[in-house]
C-alpha positions as CSV (number, residue, x, y, z in Angstrom):
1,X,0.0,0.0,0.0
2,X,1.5,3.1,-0.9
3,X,1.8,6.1,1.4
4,X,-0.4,8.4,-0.8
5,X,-3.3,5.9,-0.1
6,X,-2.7,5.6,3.2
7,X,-2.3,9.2,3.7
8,X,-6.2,9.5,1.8
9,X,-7.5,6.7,4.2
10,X,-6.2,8.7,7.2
11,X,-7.3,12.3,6.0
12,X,-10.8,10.5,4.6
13,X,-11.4,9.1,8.2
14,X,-10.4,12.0,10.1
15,X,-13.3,13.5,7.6
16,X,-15.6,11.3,8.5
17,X,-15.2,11.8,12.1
18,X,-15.9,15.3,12.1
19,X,-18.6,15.1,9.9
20,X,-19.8,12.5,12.6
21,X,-18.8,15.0,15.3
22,X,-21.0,17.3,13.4
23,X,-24.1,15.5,12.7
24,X,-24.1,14.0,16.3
25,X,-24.4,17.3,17.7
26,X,-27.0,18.6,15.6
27,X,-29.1,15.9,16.8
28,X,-28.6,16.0,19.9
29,X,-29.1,20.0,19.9
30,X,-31.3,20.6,17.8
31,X,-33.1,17.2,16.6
32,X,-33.6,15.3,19.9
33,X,-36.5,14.9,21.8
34,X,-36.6,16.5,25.2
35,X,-37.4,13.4,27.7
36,X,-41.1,12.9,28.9
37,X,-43.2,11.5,30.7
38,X,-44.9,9.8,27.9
39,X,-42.1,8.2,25.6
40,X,-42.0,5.0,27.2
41,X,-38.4,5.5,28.4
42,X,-36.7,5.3,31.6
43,X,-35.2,8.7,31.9
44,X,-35.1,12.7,33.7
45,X,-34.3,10.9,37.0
46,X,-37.7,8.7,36.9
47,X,-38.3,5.8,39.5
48,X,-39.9,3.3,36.9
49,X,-40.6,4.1,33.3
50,X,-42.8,7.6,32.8
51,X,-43.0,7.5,36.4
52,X,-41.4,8.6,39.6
53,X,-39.3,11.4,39.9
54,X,-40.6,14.6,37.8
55,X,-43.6,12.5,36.7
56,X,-46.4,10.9,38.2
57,X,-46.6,8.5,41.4
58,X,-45.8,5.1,39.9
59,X,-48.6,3.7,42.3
60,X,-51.4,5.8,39.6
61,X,-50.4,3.2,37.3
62,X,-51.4,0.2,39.1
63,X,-54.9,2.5,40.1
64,X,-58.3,0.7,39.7
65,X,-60.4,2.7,37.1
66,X,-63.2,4.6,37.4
67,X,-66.7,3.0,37.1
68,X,-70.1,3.8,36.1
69,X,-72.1,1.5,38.7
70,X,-75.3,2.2,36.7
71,X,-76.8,5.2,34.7
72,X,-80.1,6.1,34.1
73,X,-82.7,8.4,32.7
74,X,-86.3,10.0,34.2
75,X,-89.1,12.1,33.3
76,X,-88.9,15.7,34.5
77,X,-91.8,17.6,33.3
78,X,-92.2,15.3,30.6
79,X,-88.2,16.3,30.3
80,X,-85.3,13.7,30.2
81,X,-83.0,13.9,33.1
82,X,-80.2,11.8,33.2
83,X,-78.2,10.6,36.2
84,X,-75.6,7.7,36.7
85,X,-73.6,6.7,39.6
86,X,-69.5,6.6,39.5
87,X,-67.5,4.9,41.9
88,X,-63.9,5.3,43.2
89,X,-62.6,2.1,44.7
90,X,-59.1,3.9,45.6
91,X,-58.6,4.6,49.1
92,X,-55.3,6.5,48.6
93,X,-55.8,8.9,45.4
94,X,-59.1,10.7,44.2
95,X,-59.8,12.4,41.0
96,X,-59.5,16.1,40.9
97,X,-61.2,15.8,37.3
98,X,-62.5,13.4,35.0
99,X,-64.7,14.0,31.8
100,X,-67.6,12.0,31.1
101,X,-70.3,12.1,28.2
102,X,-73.9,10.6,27.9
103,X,-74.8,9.3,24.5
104,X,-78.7,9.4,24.0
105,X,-80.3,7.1,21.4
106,X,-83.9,7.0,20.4
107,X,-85.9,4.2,20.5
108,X,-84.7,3.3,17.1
109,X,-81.7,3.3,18.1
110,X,-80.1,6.2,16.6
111,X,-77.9,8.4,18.4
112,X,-80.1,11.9,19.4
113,X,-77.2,13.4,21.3
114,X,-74.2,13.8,23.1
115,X,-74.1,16.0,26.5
116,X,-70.7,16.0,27.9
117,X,-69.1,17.4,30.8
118,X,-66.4,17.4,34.2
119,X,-66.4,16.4,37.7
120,X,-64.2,14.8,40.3
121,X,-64.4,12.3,42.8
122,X,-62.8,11.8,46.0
123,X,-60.9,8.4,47.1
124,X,-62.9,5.8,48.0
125,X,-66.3,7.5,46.9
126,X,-69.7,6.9,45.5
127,X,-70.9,9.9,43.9
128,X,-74.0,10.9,41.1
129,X,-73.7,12.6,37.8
130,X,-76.8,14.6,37.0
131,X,-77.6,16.3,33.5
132,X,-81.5,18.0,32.7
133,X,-81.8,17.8,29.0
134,X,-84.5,19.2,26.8
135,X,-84.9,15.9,25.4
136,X,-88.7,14.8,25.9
137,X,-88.3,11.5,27.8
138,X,-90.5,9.5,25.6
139,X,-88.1,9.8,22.8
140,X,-85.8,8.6,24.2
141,X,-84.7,3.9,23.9
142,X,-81.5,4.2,26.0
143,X,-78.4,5.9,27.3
144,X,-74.7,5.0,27.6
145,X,-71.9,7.0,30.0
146,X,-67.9,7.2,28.9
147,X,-65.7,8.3,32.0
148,X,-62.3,10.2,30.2
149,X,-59.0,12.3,31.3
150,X,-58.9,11.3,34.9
151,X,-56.4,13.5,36.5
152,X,-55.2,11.3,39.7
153,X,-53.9,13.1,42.8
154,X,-53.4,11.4,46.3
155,X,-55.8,12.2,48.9
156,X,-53.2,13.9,51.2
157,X,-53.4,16.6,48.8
158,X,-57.4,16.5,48.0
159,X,-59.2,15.4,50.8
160,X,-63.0,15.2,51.2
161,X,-64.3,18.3,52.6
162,X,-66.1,17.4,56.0
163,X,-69.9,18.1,56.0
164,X,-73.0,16.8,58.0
165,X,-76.6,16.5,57.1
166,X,-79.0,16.8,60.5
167,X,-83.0,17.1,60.8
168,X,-83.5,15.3,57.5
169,X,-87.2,15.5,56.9
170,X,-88.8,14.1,53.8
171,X,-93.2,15.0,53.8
172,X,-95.6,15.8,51.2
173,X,-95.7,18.8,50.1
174,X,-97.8,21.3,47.7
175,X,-95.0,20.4,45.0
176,X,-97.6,18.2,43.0
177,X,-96.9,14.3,42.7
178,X,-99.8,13.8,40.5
179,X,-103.3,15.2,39.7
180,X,-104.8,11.9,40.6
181,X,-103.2,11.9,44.3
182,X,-104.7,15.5,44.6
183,X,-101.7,17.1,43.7
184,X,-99.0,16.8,46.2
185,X,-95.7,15.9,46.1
186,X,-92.6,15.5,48.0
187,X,-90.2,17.9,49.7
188,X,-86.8,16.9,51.4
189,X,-85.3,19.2,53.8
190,X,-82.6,19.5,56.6
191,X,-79.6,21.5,57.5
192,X,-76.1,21.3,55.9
193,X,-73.2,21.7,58.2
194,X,-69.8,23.1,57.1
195,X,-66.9,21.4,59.9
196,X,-64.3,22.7,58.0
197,X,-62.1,25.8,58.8
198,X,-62.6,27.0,55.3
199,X,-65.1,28.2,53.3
200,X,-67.1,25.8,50.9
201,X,-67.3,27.6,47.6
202,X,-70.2,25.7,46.4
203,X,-72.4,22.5,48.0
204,X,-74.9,20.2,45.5
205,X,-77.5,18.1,46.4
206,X,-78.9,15.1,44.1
207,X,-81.8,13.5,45.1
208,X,-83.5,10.2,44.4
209,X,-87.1,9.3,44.9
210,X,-87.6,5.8,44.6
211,X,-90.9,3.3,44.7
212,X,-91.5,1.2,48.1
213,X,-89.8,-1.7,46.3
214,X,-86.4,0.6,46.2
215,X,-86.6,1.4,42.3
216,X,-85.5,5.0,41.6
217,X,-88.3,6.6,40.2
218,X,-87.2,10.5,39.9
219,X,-84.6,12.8,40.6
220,X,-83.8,16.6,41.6
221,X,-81.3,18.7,42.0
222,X,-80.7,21.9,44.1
223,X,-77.3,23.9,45.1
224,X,-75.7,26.6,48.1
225,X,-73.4,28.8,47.3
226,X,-70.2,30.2,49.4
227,X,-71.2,28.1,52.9
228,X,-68.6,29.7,55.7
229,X,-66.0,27.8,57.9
230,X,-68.8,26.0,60.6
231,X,-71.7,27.7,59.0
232,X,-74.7,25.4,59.2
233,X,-77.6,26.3,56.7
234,X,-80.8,25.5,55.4
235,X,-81.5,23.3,52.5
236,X,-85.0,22.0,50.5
237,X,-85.2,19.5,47.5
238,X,-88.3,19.7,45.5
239,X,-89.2,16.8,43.2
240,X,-91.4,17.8,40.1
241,X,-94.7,17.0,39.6
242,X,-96.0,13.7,37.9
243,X,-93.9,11.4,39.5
244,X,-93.8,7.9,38.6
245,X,-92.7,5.0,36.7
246,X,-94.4,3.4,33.4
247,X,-94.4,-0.1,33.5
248,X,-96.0,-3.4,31.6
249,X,-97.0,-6.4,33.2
250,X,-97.5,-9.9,31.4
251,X,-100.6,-8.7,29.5
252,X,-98.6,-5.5,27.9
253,X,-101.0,-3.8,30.2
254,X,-99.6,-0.2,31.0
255,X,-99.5,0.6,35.1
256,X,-98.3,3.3,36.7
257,X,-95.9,2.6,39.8
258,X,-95.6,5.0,42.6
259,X,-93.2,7.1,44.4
260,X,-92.9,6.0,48.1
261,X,-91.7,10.0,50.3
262,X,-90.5,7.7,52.9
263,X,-87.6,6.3,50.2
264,X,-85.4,9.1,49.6
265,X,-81.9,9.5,49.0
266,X,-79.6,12.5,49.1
267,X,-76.3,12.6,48.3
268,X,-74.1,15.8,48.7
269,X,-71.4,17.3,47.0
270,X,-69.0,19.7,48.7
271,X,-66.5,22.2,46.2
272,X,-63.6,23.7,47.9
């Protein structure tokens, strides 16, 4: 080998090196991706992969989901209101926001509409979506619930808010159950009790109304606003007139079944 080849092979490596050199520090510049805590990789100082360290607890990933026990629609007014119950079977981390969306179909079975919206859940909870549409209720055949984007955070940093419910009293009131029962209906009432050292920006009630055979047959909503640190006020749930259940028994004979006041159900949301 002569020494002007070797003399190309050393001045074409030394070439290639820098052009190496070169490229290697455009990528890593200007061309690499910044580490996350979505690309599957080890990396920034994380305690398992896309978790730990600058990302998220790796205990979220082993969290249950959440569930949609049951859902449900009832007649308000002739008016579709739609409710469903979630549950959070973590103990140590709640929700501070999930998305969720209702599908309505028609009887047909096409899809009439979608109402989406957010919440969040505490750890360990049992809570109730509720959603008034201006759907007429007859028009409607069925309705399916999609929980989405949970955001996970451990219950150290968003505990439950405490509140207490005393002097429940569920009677029949001038509300108007139907014409045939001469018009009356029925009212739950109480006091809500703040035992918290803050202020409660905002407190919802749900209620359910159900038949004497524990079949929810209505629901209704009502909401405080801005309840003080150990401020106890008053609260009153209406449910709307006409309140029943259509059924059909063996002969495809239509009844009507009937709310029961002494089966009510209330559960409360408290907002920080």
């Amino acid at each position: 080998m002569g020494k002007r080849l070797i003399k190309q092979i050393i001045y074409g490596s030394g070439y290639l090196t820098v052009l190496f050199l070169i490229l290697f520090a455009i990528y890593f510049v200007w061309l690499k991706a910044e580490p996350t805590c979505f690309d599957n990789k080890k990396n920034q100082d994380e305690i398992g992969v896309d978790c730990g360290g600058p990302c998220a607890a790796c205990e979220i990933k082993t969290l249950l989901p959440l569930q949609s026990v049951w859902n449900n629609y009832f007649s308000i007014n002739n008016k579709a209101a739609l409710s469903a119950q979630i549950k959070n079977s973590n103990v140590n981390y709640g929700a501070s926001r999930f998305s969720y969306a209702f599908d309505i179909y028609s009887k047909t079975g096409a899809k009439i509409k979608t109402i989406s919206g957010n919440s969040f859940i505490y750890a360990s909870e049992i809570k109730y979506i509720f959603e008034p549409t201006e759907i007429n209720y007859s028009d409607i055949g069925e309705i399916k619930i999609y929980l989405s984007d949970v955001q996970w955070l451990a219950d150290n940093k968003f505990s439950k808010p405490k509140i207490q419910i005393r002097e429940k009293l569920t009677k029949i009131s001038d509300s108007g159950l139907r014409p045939a029962e001469g018009g009356k209906g029925v009212e739950v009432s109480g006091y809500i009790i703040n035992n918290n050292p803050y202020p409660l920006r905002k407190v919802r009630f749900v209620g359910f109304l159900a038949t004497s055979n524990n079949i929810k047959i209505s629901v209704s909503k009502t909401e405080l606003d801005n309840l003080k640190a150990f401020e106890e006020i008053y609260f009153k749930i209406i449910f709307p007139k006409d309140i029943g259940l259509i059924s059909s028994d063996a002969s495809s004979e239509l009844s009507f079944i009937l709310a029961d006041p002494n089966r009510t159900e209330i559960y409360v949301e408290a907002v920080r």
